[in-house]
C-alpha positions as CSV (number, residue, x, y, z in Angstrom):
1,X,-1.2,-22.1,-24.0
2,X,0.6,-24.6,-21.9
3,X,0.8,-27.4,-25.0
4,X,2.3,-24.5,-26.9
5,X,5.0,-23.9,-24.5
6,X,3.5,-20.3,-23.9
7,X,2.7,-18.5,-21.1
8,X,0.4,-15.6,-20.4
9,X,-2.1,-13.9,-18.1
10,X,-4.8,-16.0,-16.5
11,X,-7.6,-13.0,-15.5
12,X,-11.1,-14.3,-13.4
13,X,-13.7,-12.4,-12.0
14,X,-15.3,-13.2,-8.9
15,X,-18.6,-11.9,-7.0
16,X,-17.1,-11.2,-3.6
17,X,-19.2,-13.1,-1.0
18,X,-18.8,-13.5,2.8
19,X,-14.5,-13.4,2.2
20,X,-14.1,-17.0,1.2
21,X,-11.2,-16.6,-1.4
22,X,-9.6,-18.2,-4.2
23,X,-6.6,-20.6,-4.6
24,X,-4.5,-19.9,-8.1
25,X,-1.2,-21.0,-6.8
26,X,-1.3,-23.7,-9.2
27,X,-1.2,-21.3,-12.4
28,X,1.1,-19.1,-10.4
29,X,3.4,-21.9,-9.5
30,X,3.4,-22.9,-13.4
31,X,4.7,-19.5,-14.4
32,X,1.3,-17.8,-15.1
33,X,0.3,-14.3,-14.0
34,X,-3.2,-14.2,-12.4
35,X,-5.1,-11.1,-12.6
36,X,-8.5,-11.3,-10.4
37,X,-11.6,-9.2,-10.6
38,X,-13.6,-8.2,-7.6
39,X,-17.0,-7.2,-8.3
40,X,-19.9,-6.8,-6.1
41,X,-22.2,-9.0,-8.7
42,X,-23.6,-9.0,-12.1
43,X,-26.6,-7.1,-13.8
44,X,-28.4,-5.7,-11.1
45,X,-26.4,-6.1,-8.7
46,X,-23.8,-3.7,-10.0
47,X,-20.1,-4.1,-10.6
48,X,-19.8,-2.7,-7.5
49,X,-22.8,-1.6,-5.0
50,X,-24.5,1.3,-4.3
51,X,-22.7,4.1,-2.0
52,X,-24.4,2.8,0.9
53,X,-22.9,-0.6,0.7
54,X,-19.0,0.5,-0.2
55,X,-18.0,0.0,3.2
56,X,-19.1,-3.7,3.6
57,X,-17.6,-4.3,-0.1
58,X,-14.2,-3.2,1.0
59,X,-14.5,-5.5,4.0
60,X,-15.5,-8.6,1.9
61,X,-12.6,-7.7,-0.5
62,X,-10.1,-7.3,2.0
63,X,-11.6,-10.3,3.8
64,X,-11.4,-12.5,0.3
65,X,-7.6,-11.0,-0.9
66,X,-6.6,-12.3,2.6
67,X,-7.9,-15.9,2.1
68,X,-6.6,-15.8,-1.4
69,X,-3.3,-17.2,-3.3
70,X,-1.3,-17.1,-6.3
71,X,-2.6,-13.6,-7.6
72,X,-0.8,-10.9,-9.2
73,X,-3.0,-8.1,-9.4
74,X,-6.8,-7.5,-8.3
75,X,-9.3,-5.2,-9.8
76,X,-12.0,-3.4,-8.2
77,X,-15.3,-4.1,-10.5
78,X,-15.1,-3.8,-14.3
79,X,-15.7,-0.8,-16.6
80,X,-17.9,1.5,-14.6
81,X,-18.9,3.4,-17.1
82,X,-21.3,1.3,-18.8
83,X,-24.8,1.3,-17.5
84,X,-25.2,-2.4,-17.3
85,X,-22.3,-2.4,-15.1
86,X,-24.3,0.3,-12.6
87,X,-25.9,-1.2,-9.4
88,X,-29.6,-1.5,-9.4
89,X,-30.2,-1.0,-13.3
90,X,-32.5,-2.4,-15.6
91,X,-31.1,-3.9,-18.7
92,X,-28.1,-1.9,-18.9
93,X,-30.6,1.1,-19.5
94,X,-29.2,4.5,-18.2
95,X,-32.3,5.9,-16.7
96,X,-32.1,3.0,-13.9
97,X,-29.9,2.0,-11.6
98,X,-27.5,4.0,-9.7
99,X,-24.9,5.5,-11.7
100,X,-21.1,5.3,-11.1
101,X,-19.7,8.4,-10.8
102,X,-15.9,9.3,-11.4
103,X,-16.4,10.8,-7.6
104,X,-18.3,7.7,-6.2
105,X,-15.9,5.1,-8.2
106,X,-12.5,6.7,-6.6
107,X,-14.2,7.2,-3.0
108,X,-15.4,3.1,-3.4
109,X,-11.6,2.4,-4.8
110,X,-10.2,4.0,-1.9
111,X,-12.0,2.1,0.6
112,X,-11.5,-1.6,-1.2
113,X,-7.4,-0.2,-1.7
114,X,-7.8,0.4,2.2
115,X,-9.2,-2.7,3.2
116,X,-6.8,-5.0,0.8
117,X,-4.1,-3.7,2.1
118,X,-4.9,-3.8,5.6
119,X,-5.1,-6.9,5.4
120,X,-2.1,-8.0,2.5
121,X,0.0,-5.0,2.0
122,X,1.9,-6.7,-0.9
123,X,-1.4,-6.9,-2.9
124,X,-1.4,-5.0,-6.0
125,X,-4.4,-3.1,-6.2
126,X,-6.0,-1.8,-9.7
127,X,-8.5,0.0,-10.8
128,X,-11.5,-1.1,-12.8
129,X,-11.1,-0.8,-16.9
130,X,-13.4,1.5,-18.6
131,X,-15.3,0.0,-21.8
132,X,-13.6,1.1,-24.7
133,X,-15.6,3.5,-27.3
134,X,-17.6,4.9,-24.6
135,X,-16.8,9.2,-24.3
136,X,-17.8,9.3,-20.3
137,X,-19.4,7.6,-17.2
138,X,-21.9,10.7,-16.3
139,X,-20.6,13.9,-15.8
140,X,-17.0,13.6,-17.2
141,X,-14.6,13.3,-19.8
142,X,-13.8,10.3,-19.7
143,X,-12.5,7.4,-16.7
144,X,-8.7,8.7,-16.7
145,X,-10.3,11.2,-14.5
146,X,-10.8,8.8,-12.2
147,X,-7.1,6.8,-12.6
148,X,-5.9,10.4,-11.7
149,X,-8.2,11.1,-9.3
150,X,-7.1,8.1,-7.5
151,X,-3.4,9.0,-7.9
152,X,-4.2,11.9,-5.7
153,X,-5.1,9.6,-2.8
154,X,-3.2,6.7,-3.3
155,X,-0.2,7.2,-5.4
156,X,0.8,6.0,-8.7
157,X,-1.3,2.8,-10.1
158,X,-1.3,0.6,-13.4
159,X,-3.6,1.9,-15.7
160,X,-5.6,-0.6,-17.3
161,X,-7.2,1.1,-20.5
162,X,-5.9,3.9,-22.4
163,X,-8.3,4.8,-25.6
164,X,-7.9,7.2,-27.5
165,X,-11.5,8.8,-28.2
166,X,-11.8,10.5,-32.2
Protein backbone atom coordinates (compact mmCIF):
# COMPACT_ATOMS: atom_id res chain seq x y z
CA UNK A 1 0.00 0.00 0.00
CA UNK A 2 2.65 2.32 0.95
CA UNK A 3 4.56 2.07 -2.76
CA UNK A 4 1.10 2.93 -3.96
CA UNK A 5 0.80 6.10 -2.02
CA UNK A 6 -2.32 4.49 -0.17
CA UNK A 7 -3.20 4.08 3.12
CA UNK A 8 -5.51 1.76 4.95
CA UNK A 9 -6.20 -0.33 8.02
CA UNK A 10 -3.45 -2.43 9.42
CA UNK A 11 -5.67 -5.20 11.76
CA UNK A 12 -3.46 -8.04 13.91
CA UNK A 13 -4.59 -10.47 16.26
CA UNK A 14 -2.88 -11.38 19.24
CA UNK A 15 -3.18 -14.25 22.00
CA UNK A 16 -3.14 -12.11 25.14
CA UNK A 17 -0.37 -13.58 27.41
CA UNK A 18 0.95 -12.32 30.82
CA UNK A 19 0.10 -8.23 29.53
CA UNK A 20 3.28 -7.83 27.56
CA UNK A 21 1.86 -5.52 24.68
CA UNK A 22 2.43 -4.46 21.27
CA UNK A 23 4.29 -1.46 19.69
CA UNK A 24 2.41 -0.18 16.26
CA UNK A 25 3.43 3.41 16.58
CA UNK A 26 5.35 3.04 13.52
CA UNK A 27 2.19 2.31 11.23
CA UNK A 28 0.30 4.76 13.32
CA UNK A 29 2.93 7.43 12.98
CA UNK A 30 2.91 6.70 8.95
CA UNK A 31 -0.79 7.50 8.73
CA UNK A 32 -2.19 3.96 9.17
CA UNK A 33 -5.06 2.96 11.38
CA UNK A 34 -4.31 -0.16 13.47
CA UNK A 35 -7.07 -2.33 14.56
CA UNK A 36 -5.94 -5.17 17.22
CA UNK A 37 -7.55 -8.33 18.12
CA UNK A 38 -7.46 -9.78 21.58
CA UNK A 39 -8.20 -13.35 21.79
CA UNK A 40 -7.64 -15.76 24.47
CA UNK A 41 -5.90 -18.35 21.82
CA UNK A 42 -6.61 -20.36 18.87
CA UNK A 43 -8.53 -23.85 18.35
CA UNK A 44 -9.00 -25.11 21.58
CA UNK A 45 -8.16 -22.64 23.36
CA UNK A 46 -11.17 -20.54 22.39
CA UNK A 47 -11.43 -17.03 21.02
CA UNK A 48 -12.01 -16.18 24.34
CA UNK A 49 -11.99 -18.66 27.53
CA UNK A 50 -14.37 -20.44 29.24
CA UNK A 51 -16.67 -18.38 31.86
CA UNK A 52 -14.52 -19.36 34.60
CA UNK A 53 -11.51 -17.68 33.16
CA UNK A 54 -13.29 -14.15 31.94
CA UNK A 55 -12.02 -12.49 34.79
CA UNK A 56 -8.26 -13.13 34.34
CA UNK A 57 -8.77 -12.41 30.43
CA UNK A 58 -10.01 -8.96 31.23
CA UNK A 59 -7.04 -8.45 33.43
CA UNK A 60 -4.47 -9.68 30.74
CA UNK A 61 -6.32 -7.43 28.23
CA UNK A 62 -6.32 -4.45 30.29
CA UNK A 63 -2.83 -5.38 31.36
CA UNK A 64 -1.65 -5.72 27.45
CA UNK A 65 -3.89 -2.33 26.06
CA UNK A 66 -1.80 -0.58 28.83
CA UNK A 67 1.67 -1.64 27.60
CA UNK A 68 0.50 -1.12 24.08
CA UNK A 69 0.86 1.82 21.27
CA UNK A 70 -0.22 3.12 18.15
CA UNK A 71 -3.72 1.31 18.10
CA UNK A 72 -6.96 2.59 17.08
CA UNK A 73 -9.37 0.19 18.02
CA UNK A 74 -9.22 -3.28 19.94
CA UNK A 75 -11.49 -6.22 19.51
CA UNK A 76 -12.50 -8.73 22.11
CA UNK A 77 -12.01 -12.37 20.30
CA UNK A 78 -13.23 -12.93 16.76
CA UNK A 79 -16.64 -14.23 15.56
CA UNK A 80 -18.09 -16.17 18.43
CA UNK A 81 -20.40 -17.72 16.79
CA UNK A 82 -18.50 -20.31 15.04
CA UNK A 83 -17.72 -23.48 16.85
CA UNK A 84 -14.15 -23.54 16.11
CA UNK A 85 -13.92 -20.28 17.64
CA UNK A 86 -15.58 -21.91 21.14
CA UNK A 87 -13.15 -22.65 24.06
CA UNK A 88 -12.37 -26.28 24.63
CA UNK A 89 -13.80 -27.65 21.11
CA UNK A 90 -12.72 -30.28 18.95
CA UNK A 91 -12.31 -29.45 15.46
CA UNK A 92 -14.61 -26.74 15.20
CA UNK A 93 -17.34 -29.49 15.97
CA UNK A 94 -20.49 -28.12 17.87
CA UNK A 95 -21.00 -30.90 20.24
CA UNK A 96 -17.56 -29.90 22.05
CA UNK A 97 -16.24 -27.28 23.55
CA UNK A 98 -17.98 -24.61 25.48
CA UNK A 99 -20.25 -22.61 23.48
CA UNK A 100 -20.37 -18.78 23.31
CA UNK A 101 -23.43 -17.60 24.23
CA UNK A 102 -24.98 -14.08 23.27
CA UNK A 103 -25.31 -13.93 27.38
CA UNK A 104 -21.77 -15.24 28.14
CA UNK A 105 -20.10 -13.15 25.17
CA UNK A 106 -21.62 -9.62 26.46
CA UNK A 107 -21.02 -10.52 30.33
CA UNK A 108 -17.07 -11.46 29.03
CA UNK A 109 -17.16 -8.01 26.83
CA UNK A 110 -18.20 -6.20 29.73
CA UNK A 111 -15.44 -7.27 31.85
CA UNK A 112 -12.44 -6.92 29.04
CA UNK A 113 -14.45 -3.10 28.25
CA UNK A 114 -13.96 -2.76 32.16
CA UNK A 115 -10.54 -3.70 32.54
CA UNK A 116 -9.28 -1.62 29.23
CA UNK A 117 -10.55 1.12 30.27
CA UNK A 118 -9.41 1.10 33.73
CA UNK A 119 -6.52 1.10 32.68
CA UNK A 120 -6.51 3.50 29.16
CA UNK A 121 -9.76 5.23 29.13
CA UNK A 122 -9.15 6.58 25.55
CA UNK A 123 -9.09 3.04 24.18
CA UNK A 124 -11.71 2.22 21.86
CA UNK A 125 -13.21 -0.90 22.72
CA UNK A 126 -15.13 -3.27 20.06
CA UNK A 127 -16.84 -6.07 19.89
CA UNK A 128 -15.93 -9.36 18.26
CA UNK A 129 -17.32 -9.76 14.43
CA UNK A 130 -19.69 -12.54 13.89
CA UNK A 131 -18.82 -14.98 10.75
CA UNK A 132 -20.87 -14.00 8.04
CA UNK A 133 -23.56 -16.66 6.62
CA UNK A 134 -23.91 -18.12 9.85
CA UNK A 135 -28.09 -17.58 11.26
CA UNK A 136 -27.03 -17.77 15.17
CA UNK A 137 -24.37 -18.60 17.94
CA UNK A 138 -26.77 -21.09 20.08
CA UNK A 139 -29.93 -19.94 21.28
CA UNK A 140 -30.43 -16.66 19.21
CA UNK A 141 -31.09 -14.82 16.23
CA UNK A 142 -28.32 -13.85 15.34
CA UNK A 143 -24.96 -11.68 17.13
CA UNK A 144 -26.65 -8.07 16.84
CA UNK A 145 -28.26 -9.42 19.83
CA UNK A 146 -25.35 -9.27 21.45
CA UNK A 147 -23.99 -5.59 19.85
CA UNK A 148 -27.38 -4.50 21.48
CA UNK A 149 -27.17 -6.30 24.35
CA UNK A 150 -23.92 -4.56 25.04
CA UNK A 151 -25.35 -1.16 24.22
CA UNK A 152 -27.44 -1.65 27.26
CA UNK A 153 -24.41 -1.76 29.58
CA UNK A 154 -21.99 0.18 27.95
CA UNK A 155 -23.39 2.64 25.57
CA UNK A 156 -23.22 3.03 21.93
CA UNK A 157 -20.29 0.91 20.08
CA UNK A 158 -19.01 0.36 16.34
CA UNK A 159 -20.55 -2.45 14.96
CA UNK A 160 -18.29 -4.53 13.11
CA UNK A 161 -20.54 -6.87 10.87
CA UNK A 162 -23.92 -6.18 9.61
CA UNK A 163 -25.26 -9.26 7.28
CA UNK A 164 -28.16 -9.42 6.07
CA UNK A 165 -29.38 -13.17 6.43
CA UNK A 166 -32.03 -14.44 3.26
Amino acid sequence: MANAGAKGWIVETVEVGGGSGGNWSSYANAGYGVIVRLNQGYGYAGTIPPVSGYDDFAYRCGQYVKNSSGVEYWIIGNEPNLPCEWPGNIDGDPNTGEAITVANYVHCYGHCYDAIKGQVSTAKVCPAPRAPGRRSMTEHAGMSTACYGIRELLGPVLEWSRFKQS
